[in-house]
C-alpha positions as CSV (number, residue, x, y, z in Angstrom):
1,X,9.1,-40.8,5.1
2,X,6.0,-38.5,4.3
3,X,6.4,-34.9,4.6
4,X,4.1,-32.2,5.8
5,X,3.2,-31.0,2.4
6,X,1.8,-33.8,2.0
7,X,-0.7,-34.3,4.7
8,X,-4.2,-32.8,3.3
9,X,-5.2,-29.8,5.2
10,X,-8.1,-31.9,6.3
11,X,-6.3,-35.0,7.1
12,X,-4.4,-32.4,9.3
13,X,-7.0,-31.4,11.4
14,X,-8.7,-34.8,11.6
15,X,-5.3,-35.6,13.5
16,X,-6.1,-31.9,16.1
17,X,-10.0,-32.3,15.8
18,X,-10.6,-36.0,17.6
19,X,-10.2,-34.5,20.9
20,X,-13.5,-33.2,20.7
21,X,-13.6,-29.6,22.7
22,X,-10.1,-28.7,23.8
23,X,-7.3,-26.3,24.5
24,X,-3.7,-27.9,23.1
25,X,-0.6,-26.7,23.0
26,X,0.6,-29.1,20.3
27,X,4.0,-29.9,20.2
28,X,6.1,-30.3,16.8
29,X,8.5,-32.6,17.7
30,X,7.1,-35.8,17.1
31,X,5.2,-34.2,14.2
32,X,9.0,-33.2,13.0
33,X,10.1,-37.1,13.4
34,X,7.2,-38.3,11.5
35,X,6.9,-35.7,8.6
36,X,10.5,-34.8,8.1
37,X,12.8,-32.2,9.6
38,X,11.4,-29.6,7.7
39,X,8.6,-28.6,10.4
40,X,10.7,-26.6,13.1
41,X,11.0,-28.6,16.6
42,X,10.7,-25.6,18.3
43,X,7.3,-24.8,17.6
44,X,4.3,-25.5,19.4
45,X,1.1,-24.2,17.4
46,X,-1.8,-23.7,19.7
47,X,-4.9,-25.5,18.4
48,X,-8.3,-25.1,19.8
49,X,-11.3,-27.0,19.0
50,X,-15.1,-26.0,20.6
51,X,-18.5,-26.9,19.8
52,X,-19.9,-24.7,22.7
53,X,-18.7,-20.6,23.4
54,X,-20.2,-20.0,19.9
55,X,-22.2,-16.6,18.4
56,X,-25.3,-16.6,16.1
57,X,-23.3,-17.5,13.1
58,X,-21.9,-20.5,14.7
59,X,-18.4,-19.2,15.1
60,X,-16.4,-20.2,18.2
61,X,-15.3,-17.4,20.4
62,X,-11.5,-17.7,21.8
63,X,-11.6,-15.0,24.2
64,X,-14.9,-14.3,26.6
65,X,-17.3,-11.2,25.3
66,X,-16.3,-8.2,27.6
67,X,-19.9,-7.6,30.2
68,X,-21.8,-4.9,28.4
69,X,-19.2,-4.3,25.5
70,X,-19.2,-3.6,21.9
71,X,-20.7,-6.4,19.8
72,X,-21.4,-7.1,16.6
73,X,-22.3,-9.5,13.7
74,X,-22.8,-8.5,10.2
75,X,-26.6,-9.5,9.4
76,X,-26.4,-11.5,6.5
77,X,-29.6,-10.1,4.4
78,X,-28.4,-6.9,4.1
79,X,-25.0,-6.2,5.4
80,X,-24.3,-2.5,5.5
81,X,-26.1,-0.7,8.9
82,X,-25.3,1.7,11.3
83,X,-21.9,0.2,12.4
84,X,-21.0,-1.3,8.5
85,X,-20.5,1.2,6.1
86,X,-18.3,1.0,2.5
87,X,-15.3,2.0,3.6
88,X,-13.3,5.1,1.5
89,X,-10.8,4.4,-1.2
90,X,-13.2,1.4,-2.7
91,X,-13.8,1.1,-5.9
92,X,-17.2,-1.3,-5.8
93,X,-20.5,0.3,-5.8
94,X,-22.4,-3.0,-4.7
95,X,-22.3,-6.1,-2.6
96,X,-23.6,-8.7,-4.6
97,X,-25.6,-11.9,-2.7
98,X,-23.7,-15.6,-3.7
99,X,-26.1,-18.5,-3.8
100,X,-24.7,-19.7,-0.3
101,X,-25.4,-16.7,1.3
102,X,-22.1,-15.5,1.1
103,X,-21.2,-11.8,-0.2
104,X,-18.9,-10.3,-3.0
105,X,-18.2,-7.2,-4.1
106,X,-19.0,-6.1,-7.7
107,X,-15.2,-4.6,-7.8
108,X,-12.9,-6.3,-6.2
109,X,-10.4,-3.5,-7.2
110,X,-10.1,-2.1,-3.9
111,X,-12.7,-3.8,-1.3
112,X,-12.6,-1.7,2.1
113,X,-15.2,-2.0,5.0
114,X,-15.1,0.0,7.9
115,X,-16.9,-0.9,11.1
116,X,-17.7,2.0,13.7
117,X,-18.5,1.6,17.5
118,X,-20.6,4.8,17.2
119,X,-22.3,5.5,14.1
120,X,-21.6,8.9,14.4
121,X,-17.9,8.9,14.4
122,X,-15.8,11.5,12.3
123,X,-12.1,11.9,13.8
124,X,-10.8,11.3,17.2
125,X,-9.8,14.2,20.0
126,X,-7.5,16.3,18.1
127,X,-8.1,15.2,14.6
128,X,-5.2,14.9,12.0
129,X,-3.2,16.2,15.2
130,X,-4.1,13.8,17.8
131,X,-1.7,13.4,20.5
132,X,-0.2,10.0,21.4
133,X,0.6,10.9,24.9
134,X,-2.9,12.5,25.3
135,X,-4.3,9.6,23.8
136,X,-2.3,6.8,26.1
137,X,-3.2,9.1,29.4
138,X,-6.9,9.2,28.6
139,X,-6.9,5.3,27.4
140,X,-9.3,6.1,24.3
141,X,-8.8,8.5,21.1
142,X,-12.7,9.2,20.5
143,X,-14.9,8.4,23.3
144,X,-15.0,5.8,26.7
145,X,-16.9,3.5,24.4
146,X,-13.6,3.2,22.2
147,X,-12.1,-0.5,21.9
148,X,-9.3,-1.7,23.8
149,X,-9.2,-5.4,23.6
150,X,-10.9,-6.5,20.6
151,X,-11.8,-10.1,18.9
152,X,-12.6,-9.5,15.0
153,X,-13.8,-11.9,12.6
154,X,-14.0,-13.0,8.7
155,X,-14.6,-15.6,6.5
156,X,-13.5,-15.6,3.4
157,X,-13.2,-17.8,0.0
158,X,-10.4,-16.4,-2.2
159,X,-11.2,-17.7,-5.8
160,X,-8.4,-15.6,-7.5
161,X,-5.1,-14.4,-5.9
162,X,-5.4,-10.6,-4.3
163,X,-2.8,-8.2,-4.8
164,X,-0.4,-6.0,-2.3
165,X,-0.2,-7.9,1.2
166,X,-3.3,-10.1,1.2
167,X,-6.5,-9.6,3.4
168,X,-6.2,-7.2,6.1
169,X,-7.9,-6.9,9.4
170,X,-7.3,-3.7,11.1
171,X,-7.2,-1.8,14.2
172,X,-8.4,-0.2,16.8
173,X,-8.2,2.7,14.6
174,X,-9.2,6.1,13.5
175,X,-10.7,7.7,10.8
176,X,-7.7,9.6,8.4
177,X,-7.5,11.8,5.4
178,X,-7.1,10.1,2.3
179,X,-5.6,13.1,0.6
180,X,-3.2,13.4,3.9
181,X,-0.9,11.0,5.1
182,X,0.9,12.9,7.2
183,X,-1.9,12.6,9.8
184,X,-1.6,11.2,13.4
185,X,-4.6,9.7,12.9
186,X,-3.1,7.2,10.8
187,X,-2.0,5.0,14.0
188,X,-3.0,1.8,13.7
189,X,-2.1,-2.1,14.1
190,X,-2.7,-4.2,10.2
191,X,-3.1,-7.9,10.7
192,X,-2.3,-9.5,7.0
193,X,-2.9,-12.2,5.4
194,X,-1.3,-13.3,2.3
195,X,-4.0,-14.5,-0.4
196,X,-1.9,-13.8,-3.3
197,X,-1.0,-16.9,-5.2
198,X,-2.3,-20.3,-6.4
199,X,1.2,-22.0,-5.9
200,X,3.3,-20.5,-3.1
201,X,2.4,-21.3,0.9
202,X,0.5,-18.6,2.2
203,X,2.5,-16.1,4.7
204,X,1.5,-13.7,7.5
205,X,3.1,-10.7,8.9
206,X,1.9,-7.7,11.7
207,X,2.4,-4.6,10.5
208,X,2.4,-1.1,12.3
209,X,1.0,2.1,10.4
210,X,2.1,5.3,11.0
211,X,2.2,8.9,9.6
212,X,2.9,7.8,5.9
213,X,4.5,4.5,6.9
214,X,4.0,1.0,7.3
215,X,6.6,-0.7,9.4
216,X,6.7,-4.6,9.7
217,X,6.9,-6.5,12.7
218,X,10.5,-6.9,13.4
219,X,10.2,-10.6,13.7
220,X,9.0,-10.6,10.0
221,X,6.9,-12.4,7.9
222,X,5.8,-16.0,8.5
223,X,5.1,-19.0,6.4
224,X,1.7,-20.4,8.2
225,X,1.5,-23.9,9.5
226,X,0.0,-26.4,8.6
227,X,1.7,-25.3,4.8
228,X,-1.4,-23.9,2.9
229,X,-2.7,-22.2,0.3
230,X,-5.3,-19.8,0.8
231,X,-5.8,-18.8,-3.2
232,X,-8.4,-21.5,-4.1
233,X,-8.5,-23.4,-0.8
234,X,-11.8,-23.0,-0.3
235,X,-13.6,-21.2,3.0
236,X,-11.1,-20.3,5.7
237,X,-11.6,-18.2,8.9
238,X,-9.2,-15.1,10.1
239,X,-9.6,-14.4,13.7
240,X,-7.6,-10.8,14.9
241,X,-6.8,-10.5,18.2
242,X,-5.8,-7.0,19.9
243,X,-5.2,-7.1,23.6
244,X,-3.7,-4.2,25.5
245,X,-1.3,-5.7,28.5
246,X,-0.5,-3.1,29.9
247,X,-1.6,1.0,29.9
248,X,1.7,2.4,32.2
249,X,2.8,5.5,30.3
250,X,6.3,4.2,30.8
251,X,6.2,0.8,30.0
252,X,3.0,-0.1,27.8
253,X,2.6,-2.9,25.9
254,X,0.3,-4.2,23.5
255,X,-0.5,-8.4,22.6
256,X,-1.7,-9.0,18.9
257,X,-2.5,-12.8,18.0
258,X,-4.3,-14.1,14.5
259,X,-5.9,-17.7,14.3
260,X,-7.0,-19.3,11.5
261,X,-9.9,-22.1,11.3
262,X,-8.9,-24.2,7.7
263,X,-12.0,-25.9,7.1
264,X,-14.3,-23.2,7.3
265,X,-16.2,-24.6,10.2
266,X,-15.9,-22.0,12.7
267,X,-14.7,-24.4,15.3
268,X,-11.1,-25.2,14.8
269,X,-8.8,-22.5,15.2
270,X,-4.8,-22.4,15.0
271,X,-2.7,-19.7,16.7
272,X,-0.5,-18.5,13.2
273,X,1.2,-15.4,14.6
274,X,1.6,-13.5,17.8
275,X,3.6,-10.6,19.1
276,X,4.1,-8.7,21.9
277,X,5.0,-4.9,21.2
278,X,6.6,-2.8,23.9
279,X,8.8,0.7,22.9
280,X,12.0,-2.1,24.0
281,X,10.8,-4.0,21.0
282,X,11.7,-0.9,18.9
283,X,9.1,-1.2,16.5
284,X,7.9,1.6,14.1
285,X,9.5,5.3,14.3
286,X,10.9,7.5,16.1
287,X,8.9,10.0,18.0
288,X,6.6,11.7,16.7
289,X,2.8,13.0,17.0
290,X,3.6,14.1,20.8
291,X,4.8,10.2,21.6
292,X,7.8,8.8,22.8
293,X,9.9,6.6,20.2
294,X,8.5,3.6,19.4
295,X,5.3,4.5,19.8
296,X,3.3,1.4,21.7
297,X,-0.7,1.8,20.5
298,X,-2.0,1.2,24.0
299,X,-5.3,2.9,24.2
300,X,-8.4,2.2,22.5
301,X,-9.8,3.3,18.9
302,X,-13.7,2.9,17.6
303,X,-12.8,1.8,14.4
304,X,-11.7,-1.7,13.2
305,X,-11.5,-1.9,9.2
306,X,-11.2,-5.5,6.7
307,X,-9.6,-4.7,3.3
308,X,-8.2,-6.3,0.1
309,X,-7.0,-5.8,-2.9
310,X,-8.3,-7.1,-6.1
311,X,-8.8,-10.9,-6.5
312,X,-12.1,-12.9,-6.1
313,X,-13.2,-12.7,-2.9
314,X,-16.3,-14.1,-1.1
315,X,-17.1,-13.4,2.7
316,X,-19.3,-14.1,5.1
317,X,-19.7,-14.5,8.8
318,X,-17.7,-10.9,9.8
319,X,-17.8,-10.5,13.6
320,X,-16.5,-8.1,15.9
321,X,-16.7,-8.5,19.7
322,X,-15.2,-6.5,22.9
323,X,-13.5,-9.5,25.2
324,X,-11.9,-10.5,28.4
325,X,-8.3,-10.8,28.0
326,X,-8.1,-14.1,29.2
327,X,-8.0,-17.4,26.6
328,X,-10.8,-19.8,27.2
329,X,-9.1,-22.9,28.2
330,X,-12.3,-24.9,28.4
């Protein structure tokens, strides 16, 4: 009896991809039967494959683009501009052009970009000391053009492992002190992708950041399915979803997803992780920064950040996009 480890990636979506353009929830079970009973019955990855709904670069949206939001997609001649800046902490001084058109940085040390709604951004209302409840009542921590529900995209090709938790994708978020830590600024939702080793099946975890602390989603860190690889894989997409359910001051509640596409197409995306935080989910601290305990991020932020650490990274195809909260099905 084969086992999943040892159905090709590609073989793998073959299977999910002759469908054509679809929305499926794809149920395990027979999976489980034929690959063996290490693939968990329970689980029902959510596949989606679409030719159509795409941006510039060819990428698939999964959400619709909010009506007059915040859009944006790194030009690939010269990537820094207004929005795109080098983001602080990193230790590169260039972005160096691959013969694909792909980018690298010239230091992969500590690679940080930072990707600002408005150009002019410096802190949000109340700097270092910015208030959570002020922040929830008003719905934004900077301006009304803050984002709230947020699809962010990247594309990368990790040639060597990175170090610390992976790739991250980050936000809504503010602008912090890096000599402070102790700053209320700090707020933020990490999605992370682990990229750090050739042999062992890559892992994904949510993570909550704040004052001087990163806490992990309470329902950990999981292994992604289809098993895979990401050091030396070859091109693979990260897509970060943020979506804020609900703004009540007494029960707010934020949705986070990540999909991955595996191929590197752009069209075929996998759901790998999703939460739900609510202050019931008792996630994160106790209160602090003017908030209640277990601080729910549910208000919006002009900042959304990709980082890694060391490695041998290539990337392309960055995309960030203000959406409807509703899944295209179609």
């Amino acid at each position: 009896m084969l086992r999943l480890g040892s159905v090709s990636r590609f073989d793998f979506l073959k299977m999910v991809g002759t469908v054509g353009t679809a929305f499926m929830l794809l149920p395990l079970v027979p999976f489980g039967k034929t690959f063996g009973s290490s693939v968990p019955l329970a689980s029902k990855p959510v596949i989606i494959k679409r030719v159509d709904k795409v941006g510039p670069d060819g990428v698939a949206f999964l959400y619709p683009t909010k009506q007059k939001g915040f859009v944006w997609y790194m030009n690939h001649d010269e990537p820094f501009d207004s929005h795109f800046e080098r983001g602080g902490g990193s230790t590169y001084d260039k972005l160096i052009k691959n013969e694909d058109g792909s980018w690298t940085a010239d230091d992969n040390k500590r690679v940080k970009f930072n990707l600002n709604v408005d150009p002019d951004y410096e802190d949000a209302i109340g700097g270092c000391n910015m208030s959570f409840k002020d922040s929830m009542a008003r719905g934004y921590t900077y301006d009304k053009s803050d984002l709230d529900h947020v699809e962010l995209t990247g594309f990368f090709n990790v040639h060597k492992p990175t170090e610390h938790d992976g790739i991250y994708l980050r936000g809504p978020c503010n602008h912090h002190d890096e000599a402070d830590h102790l700053c209320c600024e700090e707020f933020n939702y990490d999605c992370e992708t682990d990229c750090n080793s050739t042999k062992l099946r890559s892992k994904v975890k949510f993570t909550k950041q704040s004052p001087n602390k990163y806490h992990n989603d309470p329902a950990g860190v999981k292994p992604i399915v289809p098993r895979t690889v990401l050091a030396g894989h070859g091109w693979f997409g990260i897509k970060y979803i943020h979506i804020i359910l609900s703004h009540n001051m007494n029960n707010p509640k934020v949705k986070l997803e990540q999909w991955m596409n595996f191929n590197g197409d752009g069209k075929t995306w996998i759901k790998v992780n999703e939460v739900v935080d609510s202050r019931s989910y008792k996630w994160g601290p106790k209160a602090i920064c003017e908030g209640e305990d277990y601080e729910v991020g549910a208000w919006g932020a002009p900042r959304m950040v990709y980082k890694w650490y060391r490695g041998d990274v290539d990337f392309k195809w960055f995309s960030c996009r203000q959406i409807e909260p509703s899944l295209i099905r179609s």
